[in-house]
C-alpha positions as CSV (number, residue, x, y, z in Angstrom):
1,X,23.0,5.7,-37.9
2,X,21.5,4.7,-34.5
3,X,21.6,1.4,-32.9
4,X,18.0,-0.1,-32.6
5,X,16.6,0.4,-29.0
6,X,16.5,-3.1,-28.4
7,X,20.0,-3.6,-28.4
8,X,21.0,-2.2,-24.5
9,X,18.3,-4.4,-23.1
10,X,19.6,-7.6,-24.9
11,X,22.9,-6.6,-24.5
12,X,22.5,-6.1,-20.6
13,X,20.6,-9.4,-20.3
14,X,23.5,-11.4,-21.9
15,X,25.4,-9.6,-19.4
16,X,24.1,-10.4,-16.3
17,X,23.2,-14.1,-17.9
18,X,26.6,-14.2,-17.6
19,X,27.7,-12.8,-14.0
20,X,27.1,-15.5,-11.8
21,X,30.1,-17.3,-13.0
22,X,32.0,-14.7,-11.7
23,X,30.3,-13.3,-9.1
24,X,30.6,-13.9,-5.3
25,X,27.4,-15.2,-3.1
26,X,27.0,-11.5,-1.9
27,X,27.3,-9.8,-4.9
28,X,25.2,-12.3,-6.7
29,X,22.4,-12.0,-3.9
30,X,22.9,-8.0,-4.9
31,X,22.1,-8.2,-8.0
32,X,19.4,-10.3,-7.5
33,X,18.0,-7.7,-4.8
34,X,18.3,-5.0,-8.1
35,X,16.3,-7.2,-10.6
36,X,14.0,-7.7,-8.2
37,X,13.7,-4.1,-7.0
38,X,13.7,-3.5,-11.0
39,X,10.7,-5.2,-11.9
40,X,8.8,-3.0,-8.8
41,X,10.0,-0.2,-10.2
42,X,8.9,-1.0,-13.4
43,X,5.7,-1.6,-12.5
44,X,5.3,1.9,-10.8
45,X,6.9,3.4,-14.3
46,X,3.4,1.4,-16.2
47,X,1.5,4.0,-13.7
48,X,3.5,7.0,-13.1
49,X,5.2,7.6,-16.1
50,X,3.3,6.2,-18.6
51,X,-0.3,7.0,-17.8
52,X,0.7,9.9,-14.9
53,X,-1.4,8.4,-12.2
54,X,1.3,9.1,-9.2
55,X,0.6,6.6,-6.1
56,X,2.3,6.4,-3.0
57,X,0.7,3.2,-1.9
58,X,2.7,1.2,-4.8
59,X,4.3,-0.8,-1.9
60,X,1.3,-2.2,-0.7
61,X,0.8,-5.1,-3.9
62,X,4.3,-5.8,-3.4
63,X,4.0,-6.6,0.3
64,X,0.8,-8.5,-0.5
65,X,2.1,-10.7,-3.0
66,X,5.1,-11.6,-0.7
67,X,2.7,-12.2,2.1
68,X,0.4,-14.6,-0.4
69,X,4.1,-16.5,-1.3
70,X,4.7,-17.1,2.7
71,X,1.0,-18.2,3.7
72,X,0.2,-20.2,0.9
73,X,3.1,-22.0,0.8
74,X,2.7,-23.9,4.2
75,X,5.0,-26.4,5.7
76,X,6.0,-28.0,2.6
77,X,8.1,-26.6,-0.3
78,X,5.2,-25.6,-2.5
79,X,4.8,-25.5,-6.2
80,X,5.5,-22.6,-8.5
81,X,3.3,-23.0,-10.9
82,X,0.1,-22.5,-8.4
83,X,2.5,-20.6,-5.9
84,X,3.1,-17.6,-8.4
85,X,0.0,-17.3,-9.7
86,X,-1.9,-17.0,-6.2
87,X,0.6,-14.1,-5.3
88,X,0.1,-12.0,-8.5
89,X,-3.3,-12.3,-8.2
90,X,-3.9,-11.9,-4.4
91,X,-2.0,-8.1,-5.8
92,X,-3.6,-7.8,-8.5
93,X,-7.3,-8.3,-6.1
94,X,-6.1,-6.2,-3.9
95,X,-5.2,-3.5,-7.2
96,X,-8.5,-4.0,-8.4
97,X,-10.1,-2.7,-5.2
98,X,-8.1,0.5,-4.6
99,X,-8.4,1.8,-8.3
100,X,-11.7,1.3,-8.1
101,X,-12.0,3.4,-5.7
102,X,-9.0,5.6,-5.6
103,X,-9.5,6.6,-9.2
104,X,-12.5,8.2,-8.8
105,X,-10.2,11.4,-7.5
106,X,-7.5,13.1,-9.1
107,X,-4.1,15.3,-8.1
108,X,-3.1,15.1,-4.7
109,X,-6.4,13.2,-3.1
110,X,-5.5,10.4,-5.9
111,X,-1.8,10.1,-3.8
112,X,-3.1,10.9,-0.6
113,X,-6.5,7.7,-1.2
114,X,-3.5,5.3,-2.5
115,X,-1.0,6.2,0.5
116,X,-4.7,5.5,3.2
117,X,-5.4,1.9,1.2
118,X,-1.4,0.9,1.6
119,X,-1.6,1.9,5.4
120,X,-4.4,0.1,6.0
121,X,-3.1,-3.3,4.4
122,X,0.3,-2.3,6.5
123,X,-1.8,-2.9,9.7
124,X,-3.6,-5.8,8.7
125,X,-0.4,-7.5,8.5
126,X,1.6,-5.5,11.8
127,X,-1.5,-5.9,14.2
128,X,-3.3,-9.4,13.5
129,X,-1.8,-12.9,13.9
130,X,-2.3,-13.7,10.1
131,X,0.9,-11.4,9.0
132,X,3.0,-12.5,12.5
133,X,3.0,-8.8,13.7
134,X,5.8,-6.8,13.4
135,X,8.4,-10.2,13.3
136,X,6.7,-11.0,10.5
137,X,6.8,-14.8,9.1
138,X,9.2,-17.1,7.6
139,X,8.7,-19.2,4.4
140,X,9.4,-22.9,5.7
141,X,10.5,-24.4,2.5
142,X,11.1,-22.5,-0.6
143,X,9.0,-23.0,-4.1
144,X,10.0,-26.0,-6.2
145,X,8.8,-27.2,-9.7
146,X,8.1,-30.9,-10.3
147,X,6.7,-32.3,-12.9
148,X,6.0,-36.7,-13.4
149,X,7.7,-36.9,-9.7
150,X,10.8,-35.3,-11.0
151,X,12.3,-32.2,-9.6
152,X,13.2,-29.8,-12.2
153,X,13.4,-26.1,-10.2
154,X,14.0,-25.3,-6.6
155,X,14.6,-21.8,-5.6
156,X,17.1,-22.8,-2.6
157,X,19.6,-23.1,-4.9
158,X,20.8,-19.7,-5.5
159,X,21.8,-20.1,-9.3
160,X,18.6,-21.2,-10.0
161,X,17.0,-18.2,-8.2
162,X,19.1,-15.6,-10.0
163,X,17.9,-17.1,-13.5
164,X,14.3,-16.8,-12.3
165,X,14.9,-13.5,-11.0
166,X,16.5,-12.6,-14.4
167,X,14.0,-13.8,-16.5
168,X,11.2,-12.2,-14.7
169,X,12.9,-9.1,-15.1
170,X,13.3,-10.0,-19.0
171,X,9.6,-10.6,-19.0
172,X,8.6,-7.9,-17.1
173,X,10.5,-5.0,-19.5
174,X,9.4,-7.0,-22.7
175,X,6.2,-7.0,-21.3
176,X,5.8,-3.2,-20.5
177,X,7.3,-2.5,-24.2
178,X,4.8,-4.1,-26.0
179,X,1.9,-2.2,-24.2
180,X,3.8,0.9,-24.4
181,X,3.7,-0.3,-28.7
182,X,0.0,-1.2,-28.8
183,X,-2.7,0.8,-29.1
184,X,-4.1,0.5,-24.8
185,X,-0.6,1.7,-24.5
186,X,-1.0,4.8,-26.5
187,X,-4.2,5.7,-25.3
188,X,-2.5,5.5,-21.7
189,X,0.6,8.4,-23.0
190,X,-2.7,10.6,-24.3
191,X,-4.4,10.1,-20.6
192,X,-1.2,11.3,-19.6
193,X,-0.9,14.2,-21.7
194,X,-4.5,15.1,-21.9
195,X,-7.2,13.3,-20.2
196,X,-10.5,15.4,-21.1
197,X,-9.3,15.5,-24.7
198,X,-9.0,11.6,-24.7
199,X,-12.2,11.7,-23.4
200,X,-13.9,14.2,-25.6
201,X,-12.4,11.5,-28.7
202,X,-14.4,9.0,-27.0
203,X,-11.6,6.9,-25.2
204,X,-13.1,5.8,-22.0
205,X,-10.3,6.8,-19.6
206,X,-11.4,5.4,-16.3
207,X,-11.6,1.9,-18.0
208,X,-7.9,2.5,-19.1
209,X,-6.1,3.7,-15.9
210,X,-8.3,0.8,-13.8
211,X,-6.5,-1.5,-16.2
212,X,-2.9,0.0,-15.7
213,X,-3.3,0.4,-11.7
214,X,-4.3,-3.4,-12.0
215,X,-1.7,-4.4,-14.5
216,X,0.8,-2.4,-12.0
217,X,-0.8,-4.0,-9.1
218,X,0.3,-7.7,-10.8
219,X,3.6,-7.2,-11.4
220,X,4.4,-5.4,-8.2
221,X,2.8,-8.9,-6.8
222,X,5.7,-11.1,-8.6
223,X,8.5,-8.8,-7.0
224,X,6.9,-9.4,-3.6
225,X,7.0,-13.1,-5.0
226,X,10.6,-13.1,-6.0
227,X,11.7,-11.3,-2.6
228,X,10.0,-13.7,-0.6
229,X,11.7,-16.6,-2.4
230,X,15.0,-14.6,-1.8
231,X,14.9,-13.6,1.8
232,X,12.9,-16.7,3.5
233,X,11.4,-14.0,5.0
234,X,8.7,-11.4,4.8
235,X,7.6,-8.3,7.8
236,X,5.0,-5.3,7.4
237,X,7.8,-3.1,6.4
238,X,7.5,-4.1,3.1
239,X,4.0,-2.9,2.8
240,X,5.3,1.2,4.7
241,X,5.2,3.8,2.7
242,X,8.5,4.2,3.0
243,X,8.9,1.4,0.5
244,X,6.4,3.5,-1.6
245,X,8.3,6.5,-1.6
246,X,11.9,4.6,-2.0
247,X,10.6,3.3,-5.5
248,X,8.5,6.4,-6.5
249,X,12.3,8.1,-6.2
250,X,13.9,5.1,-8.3
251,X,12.1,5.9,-10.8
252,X,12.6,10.0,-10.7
253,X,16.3,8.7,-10.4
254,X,16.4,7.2,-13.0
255,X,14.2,9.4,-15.4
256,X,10.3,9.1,-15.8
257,X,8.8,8.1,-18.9
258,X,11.3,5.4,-20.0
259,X,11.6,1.7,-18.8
260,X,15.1,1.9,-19.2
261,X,15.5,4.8,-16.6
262,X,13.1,3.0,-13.9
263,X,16.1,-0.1,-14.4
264,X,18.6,2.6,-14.1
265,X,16.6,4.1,-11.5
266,X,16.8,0.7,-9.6
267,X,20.6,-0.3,-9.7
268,X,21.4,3.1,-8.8
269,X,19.4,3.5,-5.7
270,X,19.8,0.2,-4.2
271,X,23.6,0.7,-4.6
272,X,23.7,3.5,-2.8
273,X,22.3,3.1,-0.4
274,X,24.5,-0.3,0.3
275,X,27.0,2.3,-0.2
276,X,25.9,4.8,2.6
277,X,25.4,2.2,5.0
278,X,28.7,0.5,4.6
279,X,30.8,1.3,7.4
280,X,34.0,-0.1,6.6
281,X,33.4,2.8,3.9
282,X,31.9,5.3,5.8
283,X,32.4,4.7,9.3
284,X,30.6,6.7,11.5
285,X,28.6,8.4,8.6
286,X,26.8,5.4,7.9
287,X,25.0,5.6,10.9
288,X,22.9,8.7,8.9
289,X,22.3,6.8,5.6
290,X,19.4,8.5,5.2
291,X,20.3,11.7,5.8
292,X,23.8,11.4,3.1
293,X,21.3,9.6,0.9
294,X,18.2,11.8,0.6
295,X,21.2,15.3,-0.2
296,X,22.8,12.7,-2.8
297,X,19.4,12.3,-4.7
298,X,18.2,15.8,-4.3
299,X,22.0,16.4,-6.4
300,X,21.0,14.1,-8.7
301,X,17.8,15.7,-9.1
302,X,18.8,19.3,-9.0
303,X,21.9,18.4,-11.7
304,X,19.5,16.1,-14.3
305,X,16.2,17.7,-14.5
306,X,15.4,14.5,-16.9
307,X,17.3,11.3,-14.2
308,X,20.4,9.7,-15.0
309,X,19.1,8.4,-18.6
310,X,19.7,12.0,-19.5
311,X,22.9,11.9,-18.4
312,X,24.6,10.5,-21.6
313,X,23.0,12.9,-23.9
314,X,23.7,16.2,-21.8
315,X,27.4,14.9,-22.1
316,X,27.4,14.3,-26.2
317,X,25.9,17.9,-26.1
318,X,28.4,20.4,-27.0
319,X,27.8,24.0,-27.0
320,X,26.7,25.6,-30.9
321,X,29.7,27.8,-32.0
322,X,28.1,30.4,-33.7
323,X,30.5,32.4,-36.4
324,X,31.7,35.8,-35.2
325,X,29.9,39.0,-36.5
326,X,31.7,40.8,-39.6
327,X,33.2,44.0,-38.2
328,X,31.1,46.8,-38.9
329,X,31.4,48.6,-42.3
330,X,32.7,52.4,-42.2
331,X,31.7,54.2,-45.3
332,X,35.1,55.6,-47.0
333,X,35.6,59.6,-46.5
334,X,34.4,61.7,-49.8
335,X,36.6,63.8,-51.0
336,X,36.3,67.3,-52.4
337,X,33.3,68.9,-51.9
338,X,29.8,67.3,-49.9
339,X,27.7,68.2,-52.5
340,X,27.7,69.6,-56.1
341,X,24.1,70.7,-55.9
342,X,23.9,74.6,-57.6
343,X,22.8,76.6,-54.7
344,X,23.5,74.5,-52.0
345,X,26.2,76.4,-49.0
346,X,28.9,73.8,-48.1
347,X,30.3,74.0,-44.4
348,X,33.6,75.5,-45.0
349,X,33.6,75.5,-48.5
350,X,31.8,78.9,-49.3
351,X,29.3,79.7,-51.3
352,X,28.2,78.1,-54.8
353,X,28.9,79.8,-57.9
């Protein structure tokens, strides 16, 4: 009998509920760079491998909802409960506008339209004052909650922030299971899988993806949040398409089609890459991270067709042993004469009577 499929996810959030008292400050800001590169990836899975819209401008809501954190937050340590909500809906603005737009085209236009909109909001940021240029700009005071006067959250203390972190990861996942559950949810597998046949059953499907590129756009906007809140510290790099592409191949990591694989995809990129750009490790080597890194994916790729969620089912699979043929039957010799027919001349036996 199977386990229920809930039972990893729990299991892995009691896990890491319980790291921290264990944990170092640089491993504990590690993890909380994965959860937070989690939920982006997670958001990307809600588009690519749910409703197989793939967009290499993913990067762009991320970079805008950090941005939003930064600005918004001015010289004082701002509150999280306005703070949050102006970033995730800055993205999910922002989200709005490219789908509208970018969704009217299809294939490889539908990338290339995404990849243009993500550039575009990369310069805003790089070559005008309000994003600092390429510096970028630093958060003066990081978000707080109060409530009656009282201080109840601050995210510069670094516990706090990894239980924030964690829970919006938590959130996030539950989130994404539910609509892949409900009934918008199926409708987005059949876009995937068919998209004129959804429409011929009178599903409209432009509605739908506009709804999961905005969705997407949203929860890419509380990463940026949560990085923002991590680093102190935001640049135009976030919005590159470099960032675009580094969580489109999280997810292909980890294995499309399955929010556990985008988490796996995550934790197994970010780490190596710290990996391949450690040199007390590496020495010298780590100087090409990028080089060791892209032939280390293209393995993983070229190994597990299906990402690293495959992984422990290809190694359970055992090869069918298939009983060995009987031996071939070989029909007794007959002895005395071939045949007793009257009138028939056996071969060396002569003539019948």
């Amino acid at each position: 009998m199977r386990p229920p499929r809930w039972i990893v996810p729990v299991s892995a959030a009691v896990a890491l509920a319980l790291l921290p008292a264990v944990l170092s400050p640089y491993t504990q800001d590690l993890v909380m760079k994965i959860a937070i590169y989690a939920v982006f990836a997670l958001s990307l899975e809600l588009l690519v491998g749910t409703t197989g819209l793939v967009s290499l401008g993913h990067a762009a809501f991320l970079g805008i909802g950090a941005y939003t954190t930064v600005i918004a937050s001015g010289p004082d340590a701002a509150s999280i409960v306005w703070l949050l909500p102006s970033a995730v809906a800055s993205a999910a603005a922002y989200a709005l506008f490219v789908g509208v737009l970018s969704l009217r085209t299809k294939g490889v236009y539908f990338i290339m339209v995404t990849l243009a909109f993500a550039q575009m909001a990369f310069f805003v940021f790089h070559d005008t004052r309000l994003g600092g240029g390429s510096d970028g700009i630093y958060l003066a005071a990081k978000p707080v909650l109060e409530f009656a006067g009282q201080r109840w959250l601050g995210l510069d203390d670094k516990r706090q922030l990894y239980y924030v972190v964690l829970g919006a990861l938590v959130v996030t996942y539950a989130l994404l299971a539910l609509i892949q559950r409900s009934r918008f949810g199926h409708a987005l597998a059949g876009i995937r899988v068919n998209e004129q046949r959804m429409r011929a059953a009178g599903y409209p499907t432009t509605g739908y993806k506009l709804a999961a590129f905005v969705i997407a756009g949203a929860l890419a906007g509380i990463a940026g949040f949560l990085l923002a809140a991590k680093d102190g510290t935001v640049n135009p790099e976030l919005l590159s398409w470099h960032e675009s592409g580094a969580v489109l191949l999280m997810i292909i990591l980890g294995g499309l089609g399955h929010l556990r694989g985008a988490v796996i995809g995550a934790v197994a990129f970010t780490l190596l890459k710290e990996l391949f750009q450690s040199e007390a490790l590496l020495g010298p080597v780590a100087a090409h991270w990028q080089m060791t890194l892209g032939f280390t994916i293209i393995g993983f790729v070229a190994l597990l067709p299906k990402g690293l969620i495959g992984l422990g089912s290809r190694l359970r699979r055992t090869p069918a042993r298939h009983p060995a043929p009987p031996p071939p039957v070989r029909p007794e010799p007959v002895e005395g004469p071939a045949s007793t027919v009257p009138g028939i001349r056996q071969r060396g036996v002569g003539s019948a009577q």
